[in-house]
C-alpha positions in Angstrom: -15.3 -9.4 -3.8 -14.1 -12.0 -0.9 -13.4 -11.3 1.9 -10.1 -11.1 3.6 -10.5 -14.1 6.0 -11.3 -16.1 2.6 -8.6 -14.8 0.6 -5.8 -15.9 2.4 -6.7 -19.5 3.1 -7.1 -19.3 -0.9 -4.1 -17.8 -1.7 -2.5 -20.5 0.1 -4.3 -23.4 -1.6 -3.8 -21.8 -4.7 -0.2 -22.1 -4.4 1.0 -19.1 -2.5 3.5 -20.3 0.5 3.8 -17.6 2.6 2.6 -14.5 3.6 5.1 -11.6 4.8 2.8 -9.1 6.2 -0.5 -9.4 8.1 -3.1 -6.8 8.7 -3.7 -7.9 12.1 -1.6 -11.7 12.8 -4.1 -13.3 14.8 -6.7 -12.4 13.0 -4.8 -13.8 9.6 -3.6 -16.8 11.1 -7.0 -17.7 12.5 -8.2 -17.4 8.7 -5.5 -19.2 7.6 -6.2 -21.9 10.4 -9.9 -21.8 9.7 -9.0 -23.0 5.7 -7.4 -26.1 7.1 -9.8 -26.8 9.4 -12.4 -26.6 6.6 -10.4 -28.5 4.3 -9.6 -25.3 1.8 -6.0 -26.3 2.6 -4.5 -29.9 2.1 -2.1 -31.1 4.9 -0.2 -31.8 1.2 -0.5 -28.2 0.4 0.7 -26.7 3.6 3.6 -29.4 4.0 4.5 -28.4 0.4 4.8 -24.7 1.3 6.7 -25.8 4.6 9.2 -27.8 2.4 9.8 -24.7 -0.1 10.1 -21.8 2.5 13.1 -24.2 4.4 14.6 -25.4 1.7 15.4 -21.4 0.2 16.6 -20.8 3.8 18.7 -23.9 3.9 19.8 -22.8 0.9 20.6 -19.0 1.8 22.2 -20.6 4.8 20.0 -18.6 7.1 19.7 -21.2 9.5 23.6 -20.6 10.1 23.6 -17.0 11.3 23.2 -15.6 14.5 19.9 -13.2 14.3 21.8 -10.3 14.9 23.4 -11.2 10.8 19.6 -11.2 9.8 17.8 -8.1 11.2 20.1 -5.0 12.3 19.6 -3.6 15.3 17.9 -0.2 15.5 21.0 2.0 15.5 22.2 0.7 12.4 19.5 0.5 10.4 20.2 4.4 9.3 23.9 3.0 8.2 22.1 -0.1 6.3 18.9 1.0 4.9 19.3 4.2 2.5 22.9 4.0 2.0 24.3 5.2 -2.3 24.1 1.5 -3.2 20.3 0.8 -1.7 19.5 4.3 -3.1 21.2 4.1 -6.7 18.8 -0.3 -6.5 15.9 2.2 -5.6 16.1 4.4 -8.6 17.0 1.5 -11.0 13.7 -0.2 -10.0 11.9 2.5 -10.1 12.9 3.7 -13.6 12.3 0.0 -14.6 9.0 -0.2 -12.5 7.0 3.1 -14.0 4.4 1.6 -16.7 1.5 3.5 -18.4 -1.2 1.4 -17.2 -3.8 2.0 -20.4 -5.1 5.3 -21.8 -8.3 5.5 -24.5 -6.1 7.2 -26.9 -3.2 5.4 -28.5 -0.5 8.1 -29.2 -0.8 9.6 -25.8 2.7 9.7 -25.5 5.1 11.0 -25.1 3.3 13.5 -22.4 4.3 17.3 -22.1 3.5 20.3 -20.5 2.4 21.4 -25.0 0.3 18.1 -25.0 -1.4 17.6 -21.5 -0.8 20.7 -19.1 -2.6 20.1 -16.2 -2.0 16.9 -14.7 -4.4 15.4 -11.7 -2.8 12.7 -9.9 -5.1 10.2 -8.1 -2.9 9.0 -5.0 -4.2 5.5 -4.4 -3.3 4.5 -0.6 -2.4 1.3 1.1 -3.1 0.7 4.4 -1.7 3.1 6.7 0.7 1.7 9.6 4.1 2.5 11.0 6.6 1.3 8.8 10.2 1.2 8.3 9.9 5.0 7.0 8.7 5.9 10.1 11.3 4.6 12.1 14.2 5.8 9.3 12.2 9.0 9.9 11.4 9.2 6.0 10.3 12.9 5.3 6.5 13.4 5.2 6.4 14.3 1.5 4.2 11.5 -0.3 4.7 9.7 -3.0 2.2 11.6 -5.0 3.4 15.0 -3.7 6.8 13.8 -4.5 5.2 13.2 -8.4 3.1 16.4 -8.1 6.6 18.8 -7.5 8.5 17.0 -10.5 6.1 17.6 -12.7 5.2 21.2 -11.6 9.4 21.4 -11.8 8.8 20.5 -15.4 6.5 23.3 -16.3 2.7 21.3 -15.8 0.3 22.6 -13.9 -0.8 19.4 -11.6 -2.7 18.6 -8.4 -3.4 16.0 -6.4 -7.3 14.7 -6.5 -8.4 14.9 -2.7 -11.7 13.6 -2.1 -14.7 15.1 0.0 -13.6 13.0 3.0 -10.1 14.0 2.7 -11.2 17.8 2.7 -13.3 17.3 5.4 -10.7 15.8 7.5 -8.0 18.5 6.8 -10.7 21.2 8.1 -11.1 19.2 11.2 -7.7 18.9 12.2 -7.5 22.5 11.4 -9.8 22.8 14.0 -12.8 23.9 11.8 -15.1 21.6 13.5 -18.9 21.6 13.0 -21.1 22.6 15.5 -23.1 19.3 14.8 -23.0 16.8 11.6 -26.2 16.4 9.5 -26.4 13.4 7.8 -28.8 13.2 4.5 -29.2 10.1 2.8 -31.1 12.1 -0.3 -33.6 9.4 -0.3 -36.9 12.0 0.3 -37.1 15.0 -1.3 -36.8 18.0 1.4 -40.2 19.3 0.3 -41.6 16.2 1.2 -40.5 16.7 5.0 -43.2 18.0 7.6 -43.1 19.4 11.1 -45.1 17.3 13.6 
């Protein structure tokens, strides 16, 4: 597995032009910066890249509008961002988006509460940070919990898979702390243990 400050300098060479989120921007750029510097990236490549991104906003005409045309101001993103026609693009994609990754048996479809009644969903999470639902102030209902109440609404009987660390989380912020944390690596057998 690379690591993040070789991936992106990579991605770049390999023909990626630009990136539209960073985990932390310094930190990417530097990487980024670093891959020139060690020749990863091609003064060819990067120009390349350079000449793509401004030709699509030549072409868009972006370099004509004022930036209040590109990015709404904060009072209006409620009247932009979740109107009926983003809302009716958002179901559309997602209806064309949902694919059954692979399953060992082949007629696993089509799935119902007869064939498969309980149903454990395994929420896989990006990287949490403030986003755009934050500032829409999206509801606090995941994704998966969002999946978990249709298909409970459809007679199964699912869950959603929360792992040890998760559990032990919850408890602390529900304030059942530990009196003190015991860490065991499992590496000795307890027998083996003496008093000095």
């Amino acid at each position: 597995r690379m690591k993040r400050s070789d991936v992106l300098p990579a991605a770049i060479a390999a023909g990626v032009d630009m990136f539209l989120f960073f985990n932390e921007m310094d930190e990417d750029f530097a990487s980024m910066k670093q891959g020139y510097l060690d020749g990863k990236i091609t003064k060819e490549r990067l120009s390349d890249a350079l000449h793509r991104i401004l030709a699509l906003k030549a072409h868009m005409g972006l370099h004509k509008k004022a930036k209040t045309e590109l990015v709404p101001a904060k009072e209006q993103v409620h009247n932009i961002i979740g109107c009926k026609a983003h809302v009716e693009m958002q179901k559309e994609i997602a209806d064309k988006a949902i694919t059954l990754v692979k399953y060992k048996d082949k007629d696993v479809l089509p799935i119902t509460p007869e064939r498969y009644k309980r149903i454990m969903i395994v929420y896989v999470k990006g990287l949490s940070a403030p986003g755009l639902g934050s500032l829409l102030g999206a509801k606090k209902v995941t994704p998966a919990e969002e999946l978990k109440n249709r298909l409970t609404e459809k007679g199964f009987d699912a869950f959603i898979y929360e792992s040890p660390v998760e559990k032990m989380m919850k408890q602390m912020e529900a304030g059942e702390k530990p009196d003190i944390n015991l860490y065991f690596a499992g590496k000795t057998p307890i027998k083996d243990f003496r008093e000095n």
